[in-house]
C-alpha positions in Angstrom: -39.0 -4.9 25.1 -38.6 -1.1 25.2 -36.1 -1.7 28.0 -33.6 -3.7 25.9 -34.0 -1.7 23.1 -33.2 1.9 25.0 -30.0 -0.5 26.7 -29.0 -1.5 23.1 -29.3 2.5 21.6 -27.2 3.3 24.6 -24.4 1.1 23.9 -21.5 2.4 23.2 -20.0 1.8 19.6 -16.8 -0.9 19.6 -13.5 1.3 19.1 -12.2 0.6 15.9 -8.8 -1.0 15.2 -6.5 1.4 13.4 -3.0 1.5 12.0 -1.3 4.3 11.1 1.2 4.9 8.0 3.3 7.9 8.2 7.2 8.6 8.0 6.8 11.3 10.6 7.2 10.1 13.9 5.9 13.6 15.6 2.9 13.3 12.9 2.1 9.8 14.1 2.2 10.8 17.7 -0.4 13.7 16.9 -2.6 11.4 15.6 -2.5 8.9 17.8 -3.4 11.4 20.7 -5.7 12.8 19.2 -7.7 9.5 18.4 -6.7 7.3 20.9 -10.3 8.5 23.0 -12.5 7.6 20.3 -10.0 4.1 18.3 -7.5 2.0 19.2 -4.5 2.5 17.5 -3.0 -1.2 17.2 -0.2 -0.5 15.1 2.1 2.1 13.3 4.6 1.8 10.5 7.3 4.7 8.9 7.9 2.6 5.7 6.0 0.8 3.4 8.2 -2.5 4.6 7.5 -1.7 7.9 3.7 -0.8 7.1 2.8 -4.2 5.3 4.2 -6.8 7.9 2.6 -4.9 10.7 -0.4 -4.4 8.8 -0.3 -8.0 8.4 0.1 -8.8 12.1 -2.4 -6.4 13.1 -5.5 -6.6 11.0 -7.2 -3.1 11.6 -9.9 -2.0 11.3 -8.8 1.1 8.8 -5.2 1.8 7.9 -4.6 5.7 7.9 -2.3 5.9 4.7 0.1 8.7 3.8 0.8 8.7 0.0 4.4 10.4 -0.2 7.3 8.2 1.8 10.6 7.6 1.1 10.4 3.9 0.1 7.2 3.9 -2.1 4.2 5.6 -0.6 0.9 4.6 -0.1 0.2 3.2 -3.1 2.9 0.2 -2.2 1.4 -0.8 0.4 -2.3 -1.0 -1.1 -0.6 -3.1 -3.9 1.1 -5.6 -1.5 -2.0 -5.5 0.7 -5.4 -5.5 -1.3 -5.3 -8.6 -2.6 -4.1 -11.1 0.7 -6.2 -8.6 2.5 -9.5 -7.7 1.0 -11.1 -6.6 4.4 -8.6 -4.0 5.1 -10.3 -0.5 4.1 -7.6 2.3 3.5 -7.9 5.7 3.8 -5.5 8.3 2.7 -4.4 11.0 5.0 -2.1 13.3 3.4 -0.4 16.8 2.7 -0.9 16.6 -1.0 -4.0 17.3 -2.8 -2.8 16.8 -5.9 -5.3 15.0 -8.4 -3.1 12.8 -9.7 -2.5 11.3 -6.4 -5.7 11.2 -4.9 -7.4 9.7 -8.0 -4.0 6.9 -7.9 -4.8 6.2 -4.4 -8.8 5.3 -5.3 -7.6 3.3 -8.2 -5.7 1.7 -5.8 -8.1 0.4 -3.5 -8.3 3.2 -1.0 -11.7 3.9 0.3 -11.6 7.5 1.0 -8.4 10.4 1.0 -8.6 13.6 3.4 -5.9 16.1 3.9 -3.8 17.0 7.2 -5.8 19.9 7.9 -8.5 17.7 8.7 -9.9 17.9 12.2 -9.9 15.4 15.2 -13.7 14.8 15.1 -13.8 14.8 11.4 -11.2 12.2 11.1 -12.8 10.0 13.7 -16.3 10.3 11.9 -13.8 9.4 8.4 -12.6 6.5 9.8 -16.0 4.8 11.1 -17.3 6.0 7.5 -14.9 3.4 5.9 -14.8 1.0 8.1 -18.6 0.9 7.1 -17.7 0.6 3.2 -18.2 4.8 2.7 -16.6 6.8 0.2 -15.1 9.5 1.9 -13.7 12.7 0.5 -12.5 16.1 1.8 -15.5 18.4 -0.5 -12.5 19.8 -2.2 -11.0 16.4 -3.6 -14.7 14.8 -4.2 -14.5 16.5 -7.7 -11.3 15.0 -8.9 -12.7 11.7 -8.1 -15.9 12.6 -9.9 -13.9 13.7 -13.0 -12.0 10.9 -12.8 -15.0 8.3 -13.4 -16.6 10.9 -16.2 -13.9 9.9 -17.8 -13.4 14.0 -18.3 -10.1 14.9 -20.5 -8.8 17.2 -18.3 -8.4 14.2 -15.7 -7.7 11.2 -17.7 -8.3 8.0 -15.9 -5.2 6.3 -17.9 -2.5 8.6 -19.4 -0.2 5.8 -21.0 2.8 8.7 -20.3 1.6 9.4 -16.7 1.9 5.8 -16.3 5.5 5.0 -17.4 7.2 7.2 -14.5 7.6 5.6 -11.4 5.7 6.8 -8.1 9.5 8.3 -7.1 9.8 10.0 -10.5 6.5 11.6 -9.9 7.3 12.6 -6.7 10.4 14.1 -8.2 8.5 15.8 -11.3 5.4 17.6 -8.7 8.3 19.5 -7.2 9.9 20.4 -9.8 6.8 21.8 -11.2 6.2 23.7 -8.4 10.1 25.5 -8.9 11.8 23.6 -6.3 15.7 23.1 -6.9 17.2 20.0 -7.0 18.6 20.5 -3.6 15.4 21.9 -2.3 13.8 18.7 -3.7 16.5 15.8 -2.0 15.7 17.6 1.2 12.2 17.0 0.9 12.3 13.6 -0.1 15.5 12.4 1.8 17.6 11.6 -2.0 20.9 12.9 -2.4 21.2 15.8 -5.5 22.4 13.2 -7.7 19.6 10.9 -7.6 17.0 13.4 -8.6 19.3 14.6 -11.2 19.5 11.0 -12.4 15.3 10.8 -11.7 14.9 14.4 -14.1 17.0 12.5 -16.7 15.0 9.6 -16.9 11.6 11.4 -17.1 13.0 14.2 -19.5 13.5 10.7 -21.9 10.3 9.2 -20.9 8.6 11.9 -21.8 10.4 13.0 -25.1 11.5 16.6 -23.5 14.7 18.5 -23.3 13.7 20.9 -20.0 12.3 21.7 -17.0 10.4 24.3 -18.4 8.5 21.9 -20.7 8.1 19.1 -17.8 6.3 22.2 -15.8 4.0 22.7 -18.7 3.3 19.4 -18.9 2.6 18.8 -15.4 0.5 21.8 -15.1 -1.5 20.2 -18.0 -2.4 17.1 -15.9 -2.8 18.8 -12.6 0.3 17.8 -11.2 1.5 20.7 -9.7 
């Protein structure tokens, strides 16, 4: 009896199957090394096309989910995926800490969202914590997410405006909070000048304003930036 059980506490845990989301092939490859000692790393995917058919294919474990990419983000994919694939547990691993995106992503269906700067053995403790059905949070985003179900004003769980502007114009509207130029923000998202001049158009008459200036404001107010 006691010799099974010390055989059965010395058992090495199964490596978990994991995907991984990113449009930044060096970023992927960083990862992957990083984790390929303690997962296995079944799959990875630059776009959100890419990302659901493999995904698909695949069946991890935990799919380790950047929000910002070209073609839609994270939350595409945990709209195409979360109902064919209930099992599936997403976790966010991104650059932005913005609260409007990690609270999206949890509405969403993601199980957890950590930032970049997150280490090796943190991540790997992350991703067994949601494949287990954890919550997991870097400390500093566990408030927005605690706001967020408060139901606190200053970070609404619906804003009907918030809601009308696409995940691109969004994209488009953070960094133009933040006093990037227009050709500053088409480098960073890969879009020619024109389209986010079209983009700033069509959330200045979503929104009812007539500047930058006030979109910055407004932004601000909603954490945004």
């Amino acid at each position: 009896m006691t010799e099974s059980t010390d055989i059965a506490e010395g058992a090495e845990q199964p490596r978990l199957r994991v995907f991984l989301v990113d449009d930044h092939a060096m970023f992927r490859a960083g990862v992957r090394a990083e984790l390929g000692v303690h997962v296995e790393v079944v799959g990875e995917a630059s776009t959100v096309a890419e990302a659901i058919n493999r995904i698909a294919v695949t069946l991890p474990d935990v799919v380790l989910l950047d929000v910002h990419m070209p073609d839609g983000g994270g939350r595409a994919v945990l709209d195409a995926m979360r109902r064919t694939h209930p099992a599936i547990r997403f976790l966010a691993l991104s650059v932005s800490d913005a609260a409007e995106d990690v609270i999206g992503l949890i509405r969403a269906g993601a199980r957890g969202y950590v930032t970049k700067t997150i280490s090796p053995d943190e991540l790997t403790a992350a991703i067994r914590r949601v494949a287990d059905g954890d919550a997991v949070f870097s400390p500093r985003l566990a408030g927005f997410v605690l706001d967020a179900f408060a139901a606190r004003p200053d970070v609404p769980v619906a804003d009907p405006e918030l809601d009308q502007l696409t995940n691109r114009e969004r994209e488009v509207l953070r960094l133009l909070a933040r006093g990037y130029a227009y050709k500053e923000i088409a480098k960073e998202l890969f879009i020619s000048i024109k389209t986010v001049e079209t983009h700033v158009s069509n959330v200045l008459r979503k929104l009812q304003m007539s500047n930058r200036y006030e979109l910055s404001r407004w932004a601000a107010d909603r954490r945004l930036v």
